[in-house]
C-alpha positions in Angstrom: -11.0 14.9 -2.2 -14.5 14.9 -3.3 -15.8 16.3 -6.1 -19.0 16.3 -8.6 -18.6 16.4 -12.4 -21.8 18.3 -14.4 -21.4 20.0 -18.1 -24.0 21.1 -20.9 -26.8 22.3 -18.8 -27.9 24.1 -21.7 -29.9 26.7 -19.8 -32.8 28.3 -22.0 -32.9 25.4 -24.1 -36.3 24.6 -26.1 -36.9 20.9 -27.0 -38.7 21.3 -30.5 -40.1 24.7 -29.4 -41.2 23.3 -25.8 -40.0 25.4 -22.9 -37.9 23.3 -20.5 -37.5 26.0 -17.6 -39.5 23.9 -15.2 -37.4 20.8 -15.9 -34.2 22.3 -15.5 -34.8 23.9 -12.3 -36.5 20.7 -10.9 -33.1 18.8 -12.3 -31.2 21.7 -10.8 -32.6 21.5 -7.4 -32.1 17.6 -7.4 -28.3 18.5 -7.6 -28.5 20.8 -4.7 -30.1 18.0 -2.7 -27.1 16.1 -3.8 -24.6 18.7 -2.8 -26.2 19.1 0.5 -26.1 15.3 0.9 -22.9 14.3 -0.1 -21.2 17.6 0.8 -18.2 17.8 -2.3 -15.3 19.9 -1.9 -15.5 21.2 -5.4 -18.2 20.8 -8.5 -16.8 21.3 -11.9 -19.2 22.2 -14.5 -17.3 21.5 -18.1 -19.1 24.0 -20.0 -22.1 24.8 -22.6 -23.7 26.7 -19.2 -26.0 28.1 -21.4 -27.9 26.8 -24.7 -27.3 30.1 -26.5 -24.3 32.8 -26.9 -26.6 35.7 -25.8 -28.9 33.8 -22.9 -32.7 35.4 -21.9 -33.0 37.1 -19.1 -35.0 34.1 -18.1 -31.8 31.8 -18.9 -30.1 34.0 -16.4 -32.4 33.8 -13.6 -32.3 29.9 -13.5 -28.5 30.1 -13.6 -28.9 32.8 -10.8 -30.8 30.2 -8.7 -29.3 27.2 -9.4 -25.8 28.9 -8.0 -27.9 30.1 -5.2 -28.9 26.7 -4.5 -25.7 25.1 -4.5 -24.0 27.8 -2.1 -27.0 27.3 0.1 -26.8 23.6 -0.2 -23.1 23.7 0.6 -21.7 26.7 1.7 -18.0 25.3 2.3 -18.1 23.9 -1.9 -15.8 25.6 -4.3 -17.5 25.8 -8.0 -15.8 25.7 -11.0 -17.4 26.1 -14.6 -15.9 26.6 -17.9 -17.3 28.1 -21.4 -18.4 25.7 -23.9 -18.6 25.7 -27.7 -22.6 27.3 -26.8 -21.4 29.9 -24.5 -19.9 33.4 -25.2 -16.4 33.2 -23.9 -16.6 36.5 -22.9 -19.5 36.9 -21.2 -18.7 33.6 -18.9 -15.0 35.5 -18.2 -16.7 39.0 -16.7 -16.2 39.1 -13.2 -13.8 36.5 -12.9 -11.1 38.0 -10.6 -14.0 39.5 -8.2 -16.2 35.5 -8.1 -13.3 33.9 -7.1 -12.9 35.3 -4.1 -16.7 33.8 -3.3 -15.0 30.3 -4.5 -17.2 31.0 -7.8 -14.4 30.5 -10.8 -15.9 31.0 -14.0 -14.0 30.7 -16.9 -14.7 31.8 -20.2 -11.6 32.2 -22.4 -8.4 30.3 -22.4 -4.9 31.9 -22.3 -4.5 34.0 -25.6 -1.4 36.1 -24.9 2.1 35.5 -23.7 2.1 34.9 -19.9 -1.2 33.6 -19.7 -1.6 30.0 -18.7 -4.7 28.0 -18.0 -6.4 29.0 -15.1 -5.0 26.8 -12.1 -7.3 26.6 -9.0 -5.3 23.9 -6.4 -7.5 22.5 -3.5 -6.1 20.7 -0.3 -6.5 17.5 1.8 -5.2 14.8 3.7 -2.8 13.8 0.3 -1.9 17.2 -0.5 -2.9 19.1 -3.4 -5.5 18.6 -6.3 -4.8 20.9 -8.9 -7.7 21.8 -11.5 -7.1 23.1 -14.5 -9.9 25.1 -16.5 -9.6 25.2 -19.9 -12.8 26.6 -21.7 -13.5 25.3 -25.3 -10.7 26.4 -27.4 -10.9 27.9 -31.2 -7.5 27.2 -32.9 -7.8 31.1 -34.3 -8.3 32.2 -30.6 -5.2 31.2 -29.3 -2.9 31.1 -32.4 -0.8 34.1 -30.9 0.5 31.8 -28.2 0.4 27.9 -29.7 1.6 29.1 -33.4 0.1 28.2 -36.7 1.5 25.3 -39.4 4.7 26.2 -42.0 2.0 28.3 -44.6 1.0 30.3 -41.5 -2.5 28.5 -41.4 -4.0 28.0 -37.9 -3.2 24.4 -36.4 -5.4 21.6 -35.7 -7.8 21.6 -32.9 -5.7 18.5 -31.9 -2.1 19.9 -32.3 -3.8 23.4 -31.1 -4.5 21.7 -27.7 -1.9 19.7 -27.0 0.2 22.7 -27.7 -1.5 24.9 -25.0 -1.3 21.7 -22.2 2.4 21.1 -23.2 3.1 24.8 -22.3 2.1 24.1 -18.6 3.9 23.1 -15.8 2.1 20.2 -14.3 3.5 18.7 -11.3 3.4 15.2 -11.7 4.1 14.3 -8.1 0.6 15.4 -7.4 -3.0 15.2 -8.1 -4.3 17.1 -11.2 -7.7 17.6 -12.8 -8.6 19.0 -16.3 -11.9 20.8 -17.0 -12.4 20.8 -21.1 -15.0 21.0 -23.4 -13.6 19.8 -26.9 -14.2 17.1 -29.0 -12.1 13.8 -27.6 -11.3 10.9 -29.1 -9.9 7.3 -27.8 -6.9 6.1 -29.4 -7.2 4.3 -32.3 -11.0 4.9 -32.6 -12.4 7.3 -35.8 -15.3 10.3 -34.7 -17.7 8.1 -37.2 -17.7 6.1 -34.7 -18.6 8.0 -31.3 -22.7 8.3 -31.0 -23.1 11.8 -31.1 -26.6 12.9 -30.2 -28.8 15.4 -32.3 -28.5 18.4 -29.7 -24.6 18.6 -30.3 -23.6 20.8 -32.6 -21.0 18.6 -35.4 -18.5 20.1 -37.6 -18.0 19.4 -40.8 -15.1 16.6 -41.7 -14.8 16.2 -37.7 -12.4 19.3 -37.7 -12.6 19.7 -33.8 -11.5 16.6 -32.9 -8.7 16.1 -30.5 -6.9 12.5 -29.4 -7.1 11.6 -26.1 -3.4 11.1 -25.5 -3.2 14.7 -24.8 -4.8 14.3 -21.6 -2.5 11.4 -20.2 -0.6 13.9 -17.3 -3.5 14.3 -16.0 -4.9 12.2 -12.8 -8.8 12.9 -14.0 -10.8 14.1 -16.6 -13.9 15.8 -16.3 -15.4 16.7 -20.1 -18.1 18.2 -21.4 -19.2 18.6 -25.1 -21.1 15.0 -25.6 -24.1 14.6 -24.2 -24.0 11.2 -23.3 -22.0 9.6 -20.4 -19.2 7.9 -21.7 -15.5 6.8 -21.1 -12.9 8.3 -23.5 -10.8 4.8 -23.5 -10.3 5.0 -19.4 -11.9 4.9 -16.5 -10.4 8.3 -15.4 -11.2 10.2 -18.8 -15.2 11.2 -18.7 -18.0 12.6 -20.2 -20.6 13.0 -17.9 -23.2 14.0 -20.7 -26.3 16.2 -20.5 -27.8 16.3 -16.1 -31.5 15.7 -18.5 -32.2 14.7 -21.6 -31.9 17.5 -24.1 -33.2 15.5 -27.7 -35.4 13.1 -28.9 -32.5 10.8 -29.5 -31.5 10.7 -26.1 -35.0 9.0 -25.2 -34.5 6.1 -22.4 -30.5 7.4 -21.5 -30.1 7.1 -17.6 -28.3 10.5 -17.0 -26.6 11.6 -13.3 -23.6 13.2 -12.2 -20.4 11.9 -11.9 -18.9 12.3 -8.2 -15.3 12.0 -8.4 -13.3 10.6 -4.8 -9.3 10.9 -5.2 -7.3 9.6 -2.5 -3.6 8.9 -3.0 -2.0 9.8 -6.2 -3.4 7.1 -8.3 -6.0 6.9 -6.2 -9.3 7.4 -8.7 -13.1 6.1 -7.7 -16.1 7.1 -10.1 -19.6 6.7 -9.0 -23.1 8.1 -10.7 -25.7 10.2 -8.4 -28.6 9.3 -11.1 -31.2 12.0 -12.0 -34.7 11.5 -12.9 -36.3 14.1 -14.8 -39.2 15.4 -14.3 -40.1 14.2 -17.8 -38.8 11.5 -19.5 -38.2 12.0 -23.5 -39.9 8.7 -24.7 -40.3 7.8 -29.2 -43.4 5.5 -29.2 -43.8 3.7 -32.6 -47.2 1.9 -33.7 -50.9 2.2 -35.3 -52.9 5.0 -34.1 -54.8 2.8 -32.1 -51.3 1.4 -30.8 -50.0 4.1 -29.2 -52.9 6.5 -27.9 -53.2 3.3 -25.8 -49.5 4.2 -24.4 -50.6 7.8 -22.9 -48.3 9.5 -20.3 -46.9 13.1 -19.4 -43.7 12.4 -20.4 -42.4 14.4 -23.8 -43.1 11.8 -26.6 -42.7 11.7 -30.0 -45.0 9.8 -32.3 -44.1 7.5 -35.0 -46.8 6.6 -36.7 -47.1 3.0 -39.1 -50.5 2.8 -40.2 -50.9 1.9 -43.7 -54.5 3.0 -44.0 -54.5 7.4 -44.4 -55.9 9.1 -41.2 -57.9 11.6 -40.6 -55.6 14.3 -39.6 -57.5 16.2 -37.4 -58.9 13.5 -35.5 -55.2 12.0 -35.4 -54.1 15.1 -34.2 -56.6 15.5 -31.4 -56.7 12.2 -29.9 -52.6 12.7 -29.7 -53.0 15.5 -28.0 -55.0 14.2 -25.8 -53.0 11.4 -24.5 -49.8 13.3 -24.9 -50.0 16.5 -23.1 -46.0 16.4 -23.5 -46.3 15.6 -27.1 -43.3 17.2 -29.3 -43.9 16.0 -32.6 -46.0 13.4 -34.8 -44.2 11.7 -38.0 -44.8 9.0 -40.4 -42.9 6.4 -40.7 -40.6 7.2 -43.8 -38.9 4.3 -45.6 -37.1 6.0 -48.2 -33.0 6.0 -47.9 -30.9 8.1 -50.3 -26.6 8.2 -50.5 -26.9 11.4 -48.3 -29.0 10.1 -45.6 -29.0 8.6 -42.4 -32.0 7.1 -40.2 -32.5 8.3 -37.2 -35.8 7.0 -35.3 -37.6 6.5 -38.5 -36.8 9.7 -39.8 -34.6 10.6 -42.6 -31.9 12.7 -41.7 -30.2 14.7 -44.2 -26.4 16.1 -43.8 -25.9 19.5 -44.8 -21.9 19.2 -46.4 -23.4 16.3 -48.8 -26.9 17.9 -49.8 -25.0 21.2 -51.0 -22.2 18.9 -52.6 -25.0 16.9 -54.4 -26.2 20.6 -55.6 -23.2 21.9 -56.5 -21.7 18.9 -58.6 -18.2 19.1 -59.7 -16.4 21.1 -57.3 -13.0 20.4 -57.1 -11.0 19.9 -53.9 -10.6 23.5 -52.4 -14.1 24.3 -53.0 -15.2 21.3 -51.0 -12.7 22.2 -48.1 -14.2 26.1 -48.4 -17.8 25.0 -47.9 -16.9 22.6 -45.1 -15.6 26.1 -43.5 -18.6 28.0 -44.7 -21.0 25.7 -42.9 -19.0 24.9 -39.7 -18.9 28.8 -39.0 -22.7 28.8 -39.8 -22.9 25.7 -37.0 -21.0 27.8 -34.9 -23.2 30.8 -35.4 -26.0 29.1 -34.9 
């Protein structure tokens, strides 16, 4: 069994107000030529389809075409996608019943009544079965009618929330299984301070939405989506296949691809990476003036400046432009640090929870857990 591994496409996204339709369809069709190539029995796409909960109609019409493109590339491959944390739930779910029967399964909400499990979708071979299960990004509110909520009738953890709605299935461990997901996942024994996160992921506030890996153990593989760079979850056989293109300037100089999956036997796991070039690379290029119009390209570039003399801005600004067609943004270099700060790139980057705490003052402990709420839903929102 064959199969690729894709999530956050982020269609419609805008890269500091830059329209990036062209490179996603380019990046788009190079995964067709893939799928023609390699000819996969199934691609699993682990959510965040689009960048927004209510795509353009432009959005659409590169989704449109990219699906095109992959039945046309290979007719025989079954596709499977799940919501993500950026996509509305139930706009991913309309449909569903009819698109399976074209070996399109798109699924946007996760069981949330009695007698609803996670959608199962079980694919043969030579070894038997593969079973995939497709679990979009889950809300412990969502699903509370089914997994329960703690002794003061609160809603569970993400993590206990989770592991509540896998426990509830009937995996057959005798065989091959998959999981699709789009949460937050952590290794054992590591904290969420320390996973990179990159600046295009939306973050909640005190790492509410994390969930511990361990969770995942019945399964054989699996394929995640929700972090946008590749990276193991403590195993060889627990992924993140990150973002197919760079979607931020802190992604700059990340070698992205897709993850094509080969299970034989039970047991049986090998992971390989199909690498994707964009059409432009997202490069940060720190010097003098002089420095760095000497660097030009049509790649996306953000400019760090370090001269200590002042510039002329409009000059500055022009001969930029002019070596940087791709140009996102120009900044200073900015040495000042405060408590509430990180550096990111030379820029100071401010977190929201501690800015409004440092306005606040003297909130006690429920206040502080009600404006991590406030601004998590406003993350959400956004």
């Amino acid at each position: 069994m064959k199969f690729f591994h894709l999530s956050d496409l982020h269609i419609g996204l805008k890269l500091q107000n830059r329209d990036l339709r062209q490179d996603q369809e380019y990046i788009f069709g190079k995964i067709a030529e893939y799928a023609q190539k390699e000819k996969p029995d199934a691609i699993v796409i682990a959510g965040d389809i689009y960048d927004k909960a209510v795509p353009s109609a432009e959005a659409v019409e590169v989704f449109d075409r990219f699906i095109q493109g992959l039945a046309q590339a290979a007719p025989e491959t079954v596709v499977m996608m799940i919501s993500g944390n950026h996509d509305s739930a139930s706009r991913v779910n309309c449909f569903r019943s009819v698109l399976a029967r074209q070996k399109l399964y798109m699924i946007g909400q996760p069981p949330q009544r009695e007698g609803e499990y996670i959608e199962k979708v079980s694919l043969h071979d030579s070894w038997g079965k593969v079973n995939f299960y497709l679990l979009p990004f889950v809300k412990p509110s969502t699903v509370k009618a089914i997994t329960g909520s703690d002794e003061n009738g609160n809603n569970l953890s993400y993590d206990e929330t989770v592991r509540r709605l896998i426990q509830r299935e009937s995996i057959r461990e005798e065989e091959r299984n998959v999981i699709v997901s789009h949460q937050f996942y952590l290794p054992s024994g590591t904290r969420a301070e320390d996973i990179p996160r990159m600046d295009s992921e939306i973050r909640t506030v005190g790492n509410i939405d994390e969930v511990q890996s361990s969770v995942l153990e019945p399964f054989d593989y699996a394929a995640l989506g929700h972090i946008h760079k590749p990276m193991k979850v403590g195993s060889e056989v627990i992924r993140y296949c990150g973002t197919p293109f760079p979607t931020s300037v802190s992604e700059a100089g990340q070698r992205k691809g897709i993850l094509q999956v080969e299970m034989g036997a039970k047991g049986d796991v090998c992971v390989s990476v199909l690498p994707l070039e964009p059409l432009h690379q997202i490069r940060v290029i720190r010097g003098t003036l002089e420095e760095v119009v000497n660097q030009s390209c049509e790649d996306y570039v953000t400019v760090i400046l370090n001269d200590k003399a002042d510039l002329d801005i409009m000059d500055m600004q022009d001969r930029l432009r002019c070596a940087f067609p791709g140009l996102l943004e120009i900044r200073r270099e900015n040495l000042r640090t405060a408590d509430y700060s990180r550096e990111v790139n030379g820029e100071i980057q401010k977190d929201p929870f501690e800015l409004c705490c440092s306005f606040l003052k003297d909130m006690d402990e429920q206040e502080r857990e009600l404006l991590k709420d406030v601004i998590n839903c406003v993350k959400e929102a956004h």
